[in-house]
N, C-alpha and C positions, 0 to 999 in steps of 0.2 A: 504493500500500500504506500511505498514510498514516492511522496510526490501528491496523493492522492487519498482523499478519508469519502467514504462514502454513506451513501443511505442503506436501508437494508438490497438486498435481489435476491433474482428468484434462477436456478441452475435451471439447466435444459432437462426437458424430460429426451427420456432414450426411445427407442421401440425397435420390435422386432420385424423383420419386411413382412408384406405378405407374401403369400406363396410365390407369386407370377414377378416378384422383381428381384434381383440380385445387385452387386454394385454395376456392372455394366449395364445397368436399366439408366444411371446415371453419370457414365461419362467413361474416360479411356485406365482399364482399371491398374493399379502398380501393388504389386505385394510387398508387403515391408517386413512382414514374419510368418515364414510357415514352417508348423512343425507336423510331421506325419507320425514320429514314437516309431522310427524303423529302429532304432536298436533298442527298441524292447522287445528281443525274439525269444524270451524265454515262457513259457509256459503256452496258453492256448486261448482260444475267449472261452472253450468248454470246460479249462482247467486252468483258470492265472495261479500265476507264482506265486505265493505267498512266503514263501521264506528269503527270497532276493528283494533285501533293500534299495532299490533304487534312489533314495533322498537319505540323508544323514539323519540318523535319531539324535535327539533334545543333548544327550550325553557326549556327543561327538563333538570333536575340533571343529567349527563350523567354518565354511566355506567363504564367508563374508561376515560382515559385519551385520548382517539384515536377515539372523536366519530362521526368523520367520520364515521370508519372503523371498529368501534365495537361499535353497539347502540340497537340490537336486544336483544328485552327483554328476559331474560332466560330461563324464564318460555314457551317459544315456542321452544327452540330448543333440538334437540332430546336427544342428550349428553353432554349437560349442558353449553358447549364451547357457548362463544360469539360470534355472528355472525353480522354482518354487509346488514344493506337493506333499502332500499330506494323505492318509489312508487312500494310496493308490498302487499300481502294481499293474508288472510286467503281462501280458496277455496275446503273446503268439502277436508281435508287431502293432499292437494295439495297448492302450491305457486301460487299465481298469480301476475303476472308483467305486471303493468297497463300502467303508463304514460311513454313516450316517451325515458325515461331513468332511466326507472326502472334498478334497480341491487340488484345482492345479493354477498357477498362475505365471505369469511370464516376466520377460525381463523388464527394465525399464526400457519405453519407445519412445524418440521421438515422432508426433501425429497430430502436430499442429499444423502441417501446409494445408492448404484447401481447405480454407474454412473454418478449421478441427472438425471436419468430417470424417468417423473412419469407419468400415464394416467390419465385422467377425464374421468367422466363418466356422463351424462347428460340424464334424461330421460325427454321427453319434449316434448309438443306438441303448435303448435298453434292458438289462440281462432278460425282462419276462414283463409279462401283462400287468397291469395294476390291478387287485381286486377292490370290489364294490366299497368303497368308502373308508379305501385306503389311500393313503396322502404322501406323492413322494413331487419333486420337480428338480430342475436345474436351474441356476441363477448362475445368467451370466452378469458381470458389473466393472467397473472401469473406473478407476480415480488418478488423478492427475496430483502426483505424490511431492512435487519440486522438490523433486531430487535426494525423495528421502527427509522432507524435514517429518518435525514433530506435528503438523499440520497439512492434511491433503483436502485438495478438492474431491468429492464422492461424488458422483455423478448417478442414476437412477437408475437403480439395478432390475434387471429385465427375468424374469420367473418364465421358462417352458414346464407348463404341466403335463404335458399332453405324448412323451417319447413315443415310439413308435421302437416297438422292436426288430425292425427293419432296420439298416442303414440308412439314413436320412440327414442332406444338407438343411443345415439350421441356420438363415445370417440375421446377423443385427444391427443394426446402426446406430453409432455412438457420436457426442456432438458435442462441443467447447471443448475439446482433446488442449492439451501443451507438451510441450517438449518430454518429458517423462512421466510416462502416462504404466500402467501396470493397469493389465486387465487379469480376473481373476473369475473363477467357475467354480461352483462348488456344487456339489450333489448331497441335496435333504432327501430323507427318506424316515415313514415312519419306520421300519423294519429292516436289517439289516443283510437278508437278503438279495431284497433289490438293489441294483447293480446297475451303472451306468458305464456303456463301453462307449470311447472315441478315438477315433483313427486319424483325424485330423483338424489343426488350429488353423485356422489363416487369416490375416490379418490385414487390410490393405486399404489403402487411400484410391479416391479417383480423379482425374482431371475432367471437371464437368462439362457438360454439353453446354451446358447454361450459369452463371451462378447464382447461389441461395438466393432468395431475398433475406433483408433485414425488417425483420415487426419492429412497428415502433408502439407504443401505448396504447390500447383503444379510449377515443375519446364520445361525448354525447351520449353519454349512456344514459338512455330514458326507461331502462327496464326492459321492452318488447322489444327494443332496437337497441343498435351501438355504432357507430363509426369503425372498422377495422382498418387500421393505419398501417404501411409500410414504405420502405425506402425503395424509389424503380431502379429496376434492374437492368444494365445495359446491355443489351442486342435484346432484351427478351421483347418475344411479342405478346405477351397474354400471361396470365394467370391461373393459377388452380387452387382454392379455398377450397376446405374439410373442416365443417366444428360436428363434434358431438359430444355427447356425455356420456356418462359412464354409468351405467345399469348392472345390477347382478344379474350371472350371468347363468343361478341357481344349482351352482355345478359346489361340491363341499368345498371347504378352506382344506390348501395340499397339508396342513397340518394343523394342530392345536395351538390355539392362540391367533395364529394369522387372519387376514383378511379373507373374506369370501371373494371366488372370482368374481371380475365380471367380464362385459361385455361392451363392444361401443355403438351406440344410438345414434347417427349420425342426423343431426339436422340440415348437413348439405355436404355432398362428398366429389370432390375434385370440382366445386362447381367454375364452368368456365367465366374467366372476364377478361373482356376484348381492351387490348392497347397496353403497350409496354410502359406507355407515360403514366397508367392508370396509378392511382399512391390509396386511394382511399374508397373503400364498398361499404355501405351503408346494409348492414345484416340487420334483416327483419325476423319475427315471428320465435321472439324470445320467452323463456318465459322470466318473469319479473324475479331478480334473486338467484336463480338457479344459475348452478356451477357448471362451465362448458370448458370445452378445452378445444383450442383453435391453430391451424398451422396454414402455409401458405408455398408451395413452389411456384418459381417462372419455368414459363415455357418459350419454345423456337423450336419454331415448325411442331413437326412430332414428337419432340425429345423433351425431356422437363428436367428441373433440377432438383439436388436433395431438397425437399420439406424441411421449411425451418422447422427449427425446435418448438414445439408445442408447447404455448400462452396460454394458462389458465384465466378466463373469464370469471370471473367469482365476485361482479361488481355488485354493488348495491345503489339505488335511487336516492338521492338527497332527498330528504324529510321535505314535508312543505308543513311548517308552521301556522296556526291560527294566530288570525289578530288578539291580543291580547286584550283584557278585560277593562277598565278605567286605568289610574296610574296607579305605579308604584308607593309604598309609604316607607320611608327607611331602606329602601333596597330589596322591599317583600313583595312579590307577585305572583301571580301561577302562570305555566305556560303550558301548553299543551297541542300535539301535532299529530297530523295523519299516521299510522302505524304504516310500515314499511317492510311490504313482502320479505322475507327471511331475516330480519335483520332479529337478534334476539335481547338488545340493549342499545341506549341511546346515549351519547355525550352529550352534556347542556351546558352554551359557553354563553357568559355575559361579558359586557363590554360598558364602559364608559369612555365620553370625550373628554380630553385632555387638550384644551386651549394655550396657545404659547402667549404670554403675556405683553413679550416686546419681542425686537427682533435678538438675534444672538443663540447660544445654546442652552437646548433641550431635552431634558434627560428621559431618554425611551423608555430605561428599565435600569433599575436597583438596586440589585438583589445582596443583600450578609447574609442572606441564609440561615438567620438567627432561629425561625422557628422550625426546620425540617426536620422531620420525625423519620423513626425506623419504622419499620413494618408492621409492627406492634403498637404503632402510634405517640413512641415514646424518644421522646429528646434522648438523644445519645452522648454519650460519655467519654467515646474514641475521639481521639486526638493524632496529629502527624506522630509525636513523639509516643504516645499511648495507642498504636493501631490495635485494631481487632484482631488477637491474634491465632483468629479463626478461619479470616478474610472472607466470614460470610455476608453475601451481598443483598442490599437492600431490595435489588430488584436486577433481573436480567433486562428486561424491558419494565417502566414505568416512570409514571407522573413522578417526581420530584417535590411532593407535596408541601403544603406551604410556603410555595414563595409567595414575595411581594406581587408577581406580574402570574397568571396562571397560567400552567400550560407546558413548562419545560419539562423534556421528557430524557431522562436517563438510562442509558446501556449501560449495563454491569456497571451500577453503583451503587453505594453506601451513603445514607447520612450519618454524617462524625455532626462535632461539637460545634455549631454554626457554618458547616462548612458542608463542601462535596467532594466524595469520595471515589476518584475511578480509578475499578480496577485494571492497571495495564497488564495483568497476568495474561486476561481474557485476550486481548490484544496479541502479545507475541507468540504464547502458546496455541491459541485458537483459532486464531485471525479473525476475532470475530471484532465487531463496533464496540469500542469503549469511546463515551464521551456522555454529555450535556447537551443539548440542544434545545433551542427554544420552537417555540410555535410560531407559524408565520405572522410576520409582522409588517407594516408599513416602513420601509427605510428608503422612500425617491424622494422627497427632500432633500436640498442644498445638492440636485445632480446625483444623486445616491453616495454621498459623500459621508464618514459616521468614523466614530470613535469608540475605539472597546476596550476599557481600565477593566483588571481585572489581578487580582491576586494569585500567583501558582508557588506551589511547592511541588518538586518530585521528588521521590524516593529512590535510593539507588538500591536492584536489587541482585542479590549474589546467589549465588552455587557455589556449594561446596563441597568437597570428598566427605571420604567415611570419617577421615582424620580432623576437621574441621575443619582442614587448610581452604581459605578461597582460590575457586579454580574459575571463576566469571564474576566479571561484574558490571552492570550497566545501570547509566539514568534513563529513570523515565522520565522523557520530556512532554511539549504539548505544541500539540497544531492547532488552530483556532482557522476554521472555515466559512466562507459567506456562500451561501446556496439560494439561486433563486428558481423561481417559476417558468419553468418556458414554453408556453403555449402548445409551438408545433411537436415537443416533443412527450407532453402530458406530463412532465416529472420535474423537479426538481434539481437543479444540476451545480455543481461548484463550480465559480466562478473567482476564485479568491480562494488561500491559502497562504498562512503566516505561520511559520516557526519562531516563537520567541526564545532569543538567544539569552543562554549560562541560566536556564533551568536548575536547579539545585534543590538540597535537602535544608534548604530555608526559604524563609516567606520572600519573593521580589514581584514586585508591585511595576505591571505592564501598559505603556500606553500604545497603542496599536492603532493607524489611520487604515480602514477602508474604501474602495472608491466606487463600489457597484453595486449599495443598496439600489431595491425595484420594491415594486408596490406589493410585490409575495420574495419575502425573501425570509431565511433562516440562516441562525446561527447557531453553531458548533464548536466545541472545545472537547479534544478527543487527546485523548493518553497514547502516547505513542513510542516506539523504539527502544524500550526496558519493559520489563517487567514484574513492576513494584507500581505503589499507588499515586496516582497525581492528586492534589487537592486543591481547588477552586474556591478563593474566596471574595467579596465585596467586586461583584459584579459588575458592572457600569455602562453603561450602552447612553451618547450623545450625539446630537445631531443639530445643523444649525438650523432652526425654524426662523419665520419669518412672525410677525405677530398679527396674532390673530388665528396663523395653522395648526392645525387639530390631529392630533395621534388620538385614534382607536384603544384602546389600552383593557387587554383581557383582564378581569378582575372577578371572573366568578366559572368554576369549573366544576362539574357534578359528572362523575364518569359511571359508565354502565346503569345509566335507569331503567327500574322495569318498568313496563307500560307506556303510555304515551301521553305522559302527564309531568309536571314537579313544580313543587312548591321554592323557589328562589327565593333566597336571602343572603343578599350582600351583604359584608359587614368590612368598614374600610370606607375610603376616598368616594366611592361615588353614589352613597348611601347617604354623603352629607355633602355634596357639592350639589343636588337637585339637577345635572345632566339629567340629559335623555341616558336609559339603558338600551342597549343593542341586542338583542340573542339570536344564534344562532344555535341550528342543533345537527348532529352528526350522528346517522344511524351505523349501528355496529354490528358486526358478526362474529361470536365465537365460532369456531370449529362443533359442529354437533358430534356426541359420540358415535352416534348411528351414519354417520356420513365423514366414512370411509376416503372419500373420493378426493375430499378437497385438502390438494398441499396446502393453501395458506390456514393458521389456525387461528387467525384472527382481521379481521376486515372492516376498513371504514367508509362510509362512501363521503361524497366531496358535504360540504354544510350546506346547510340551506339557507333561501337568503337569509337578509336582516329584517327581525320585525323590532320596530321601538316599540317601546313604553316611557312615559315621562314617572320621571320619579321626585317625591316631594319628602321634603321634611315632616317629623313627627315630631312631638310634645317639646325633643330636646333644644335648646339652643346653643349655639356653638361660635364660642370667642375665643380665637387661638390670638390672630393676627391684632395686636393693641394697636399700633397705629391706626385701624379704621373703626370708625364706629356706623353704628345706623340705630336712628331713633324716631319713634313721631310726638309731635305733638300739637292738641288742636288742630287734630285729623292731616297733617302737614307733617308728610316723608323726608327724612331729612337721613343723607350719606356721608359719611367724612370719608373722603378716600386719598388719603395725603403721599400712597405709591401710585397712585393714578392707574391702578390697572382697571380690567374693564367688569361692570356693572351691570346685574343682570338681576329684574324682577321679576317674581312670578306669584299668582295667584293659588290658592288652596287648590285649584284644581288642576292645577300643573300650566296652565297657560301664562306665557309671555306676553310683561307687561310692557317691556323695557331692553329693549340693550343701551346700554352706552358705553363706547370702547374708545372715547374722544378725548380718555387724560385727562378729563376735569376730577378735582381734586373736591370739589361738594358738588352735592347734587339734591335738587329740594326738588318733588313731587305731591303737588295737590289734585285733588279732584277725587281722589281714592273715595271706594267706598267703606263703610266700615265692617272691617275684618280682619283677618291675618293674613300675611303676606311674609314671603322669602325671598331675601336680598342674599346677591353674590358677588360678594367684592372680592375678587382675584381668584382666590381658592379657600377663601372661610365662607358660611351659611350663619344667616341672621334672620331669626322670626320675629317677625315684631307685629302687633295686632295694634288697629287706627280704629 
């Protein structure tokens, strides 16, 4: 990730061809590994060897450093390459995979040219028939290892239920391959008798007639319809779109615990569309919610190209909001919105306006962190110097609760003692996202020009032998990312990227300029390049406004509601400034247990608009700011505003009686009728009844 910190993705799915296509279905084909097991001539398939070890037992000098995965003695494989195998055995010039989890797997390959397109080829049969509601299969699977680290890419491993005790070609196709890629096959069986024989591996890339296309997002998702988006393919003339879903397919689970098979339901299969320039098909006759999975080759002339990697569809409908009921009082109101096919919980976010007072700078956001809780809802007692020294983490994925700005969302982290905790273990060991990131916000003001103070400490973390001696040791440091919106590509993308320099195991206090705030953009602070904890403290996010311009400012966040209702209560800044409140709401999908099908296990769809509600003062009255006063008497409004900022009346019923943003420093108002009235001088609230 050097260079580069990202959002979550989603890996290609794999599959197996069907019958009528091979890799020459798609282009001029090159072998990169074949192995046939000619020098396994000892035994018979009616009678394999079992007492000739072909691979090294656990006890032996191993072969390599990896020997798991490379322990097959040389002297049995075809082209010298080390192979990797497990409860297998010699079988008259053939493999036999005996016990229950037998495997065999290969060297590393590079299989990244062409796309990372690659086929397998599998000749295989197996020892006997399966009986009635017996459960055996082979999985073939593929991970891109870089080279051996403590971290691989896995890629979507591919189950045949179905052997045939025949000799029979089996291919598969495999997609985002890299340079060292290790494919591996293993034979489940409940029963130990059954028996899988293969006679040959092959392995190869092709030089396409056509090449892939690239999907981009699908965008317009109105539930029955979606936009399906890609990038055109040059020579191609035309298209072939396949969505379907995925139906049981009533056939048992190959064993206990697994998934039931299924089947694919197609809603539209190879369907044609004319013009190579074409980028975008408008698919109809969806159903609302439901999870599809979609892929797309080009074509020229007769010939087509590999099928991208199959996009799961698992969108959901933005909520549509009812008008809200009278105003606000305190920050309290109900809101309540249409239910939204499959979605099984809702997020409700509220907003207040934040007016800039003059021109010069404006602070977005905040945050000490002073109140963020652990998991348990409890202020935490870990400190840099006093870590957890359990390193358990507050959340792999979640809200960051209690900040001052709602909505920041944390991978692998912790709350300590006023502070945030990411774990960079997750990072170098995992590769997975560690960081903080905020919720989209408004930053195209001043030209998207912004300021980010912010406190880091990193910890340096070490390995050591048996002996204590330190044998590694690294900082963890911190990137700080700006990610904005970009329409034609539906996602989110980084635009900006900072390393702040001499990271350390003490607090240094960061001023960082960036230049490509957008009116959807986020921000990210990610632990990166050690493996120890970074900590985040006294936040700061400015920007120069002009006065009078207004930041959006999240201030109210209720995650997973059930039903299609909630009772809102701010409590904070715009509960007593008498703004308009903003809500938007954002329908949600956990993974259902019963539903097998869908890789993503959690799903949001886009918010829905903004409905307002005016919100007003109750009983309290509130005098922070001394300099201003506001008083009446003998029915005669009267303001002392001696910062001259701007002045804003309103009525019991939330209506606006008044702006004045002119810098006058008094301001007298008659005619009033007699009742109560709420004055807003700058950022204090004043009730005063005429």
């Amino acid at each position: 990730m050097k260079g580069r910190v990202a959002l979550p993705s989603q890996e290609p799915v794999n599959m197996r061809l069907p019958a009528a296509e091979t890799p020459e279905t798609y282009g001029e084909k090159t072998v990169v590994v074949r192995e046939t097991f000619s020098k396994l001539t000892m035994g018979t398939e009616e009678k394999p060897d079992f007492n000739t070890r072909i691979y090294l037992d656990s006890d032996e000098t191993p072969i390599s450093e990896y020997p798991v995965w490379f322990n097959m003695k040389r002297e049995y494989a075809e082209n010298g390459e080390i192979w990797g195998a497990g409860n297998v055995y010699s079988a008259g010039g053939t493999l036999y995979m005996a016990e229950r989890e037998a495997k065999i797997n290969t060297h590393l390959i590079d299989l990244s040219k062409e796309q990372g397109n690659f086929f397998v080829k599998i000749r295989a049969r197996a020892s006997r028939p399966l009986q009635d509601g017996e459960g055996a299969m082979l999985t073939v699977e593929a991970a891109e290892t870089f080279n051996m680290s403590p971290t691989w890419r896995i890629g979507e491993p591919i189950h045949v239920t179905n052997l045939s005790t025949e000799w029979k070609d089996y291919y598969f196709l495999f997609q985002g391959a890299g340079n060292s890629m290790i494919v591996n096959i293993v034979k489940r069986a409940q029963n130990e008798d059954y028996g899988v024989f293969i006679d040959e591996i092959e392995i190869s890339i092709v030089k396409p007639f056509v090449a892939m296309p690239i999907i981009r997002e699908p965008l317009n998702y109105k539930g029955a319809s979606v936009d399906i988006r890609w990038l055109k393919v040059k020579e191609a003339d035309g298209y072939l779109l396949s969505v379907y879903r995925l139906m049981p397919s009533g056939e048992p689970a190959p064993r206990p615990g697994m998934p039931q098979p299924t089947r694919r339901e197609y809603v539209v299969k190879e369907r044609k569309i004319s013009g190579g320039d074409t980028q975008v098909y408008n698919l109809s006759g969806l159903t609302s919610g439901g999870i599809y999975f979609y892929t797309l080759a080009a074509t020229k002339g007769d010939k087509k190209s590999v099928p991208a990697p199959y996009k799961e569809l698992d969108e959901l409908e933005a909520p549509v909001v009812n008008p809200i009921k009278g105003p606000a009082v305190d920050g309290a109101f109900n809101v309540s919105w249409a239910k939204v096919p499959s979605a099984t919980a809702y997020n409700v976010w509220a907003y207040y306006d934040r007016t800039a007072q003059q021109d010069g700078e404006f602070v977005i956001a905040d945050e000490d962190f002073a109140n963020v809780r652990n998991e348990k809802g409890e202020l935490s007692e870990f400190t840099p110097e006093n870590p957890d020294p359990e390193a358990r983490v507050f959340s792999m994925t979640g809200r960051a609760v209690e900040t001052v700005q709602a909505g920041w969302l944390g991978y692998n982290h912790a709350a300590y003692k006023g502070m945030i905790c990411l774990d960079g273990w997750h990072y170098f060991n995992s590769n997975q996202i560690v960081s903080l990131q905020s919720e989209e916000m408004d930053l195209s003001k001043d030209e998207g020009k912004f300021k980010v103070k912010v406190d880091l400490w990193g910890a340096i973390g070490q390995t050591k032998d048996n002996d204590g001696k330190v044998i590694d040791s690294r900082q963890t440091e911190a990137a700080i990312a700006l990610f904005t919106y970009d329409e034609e590509i539906g996602l989110f993308k980084q635009v900006e990227l900072v390393y702040p320099e001499k990271v350390s195991p003490k607090w240094t206090t960061y001023e960082l300029p960036f230049t490509k705030g957008a009116k959807r953009s986020k921000l990210g602070i990610f632990a990166v390049k050690g493996y120890d904890n970074l900590y985040v403290d006294n936040l700061k996010i400015t920007q120069n406004y002009k006065r009078g311009e207004v930041f959006r400012d999240a201030c109210y966040l209720k995650q997973l509601v059930d039903g299609s209702e909630h009772d809102v209560k701010i409590v904070g800044p715009a509960a007593k400034l008498v703004t308009p409140i903003h809500v938007r709401v954002v329908a949600v999908r956990g993974k259902d247990p019963e539903n097998q099908f869908a890789q993503a296990k959690f799903k949001k769809s886009q918010y829905s608009d903004y409905v307002t509600v005016q919100n007003k003062v109750g009983a309290e009255v509130l005098h922070r700011l001394v300099q201003a006063d506001v008083y009446a008497v003998d029915g005669t409004l009267y303001i002392k505003n001696p910062m001259k900022t701007k002045v804003t009346i309103f009525n019991m019923s939330g209506a606006t009686l008044l702006v004045d943003d002119s810098g006058n420093s008094d301001i007298t108002m008659t005619g009033l009728a007699s009742e109560a009235y709420v004055v807003i001088v700058g950022n204090e609230a004043f009730k005063v009844a005429l």
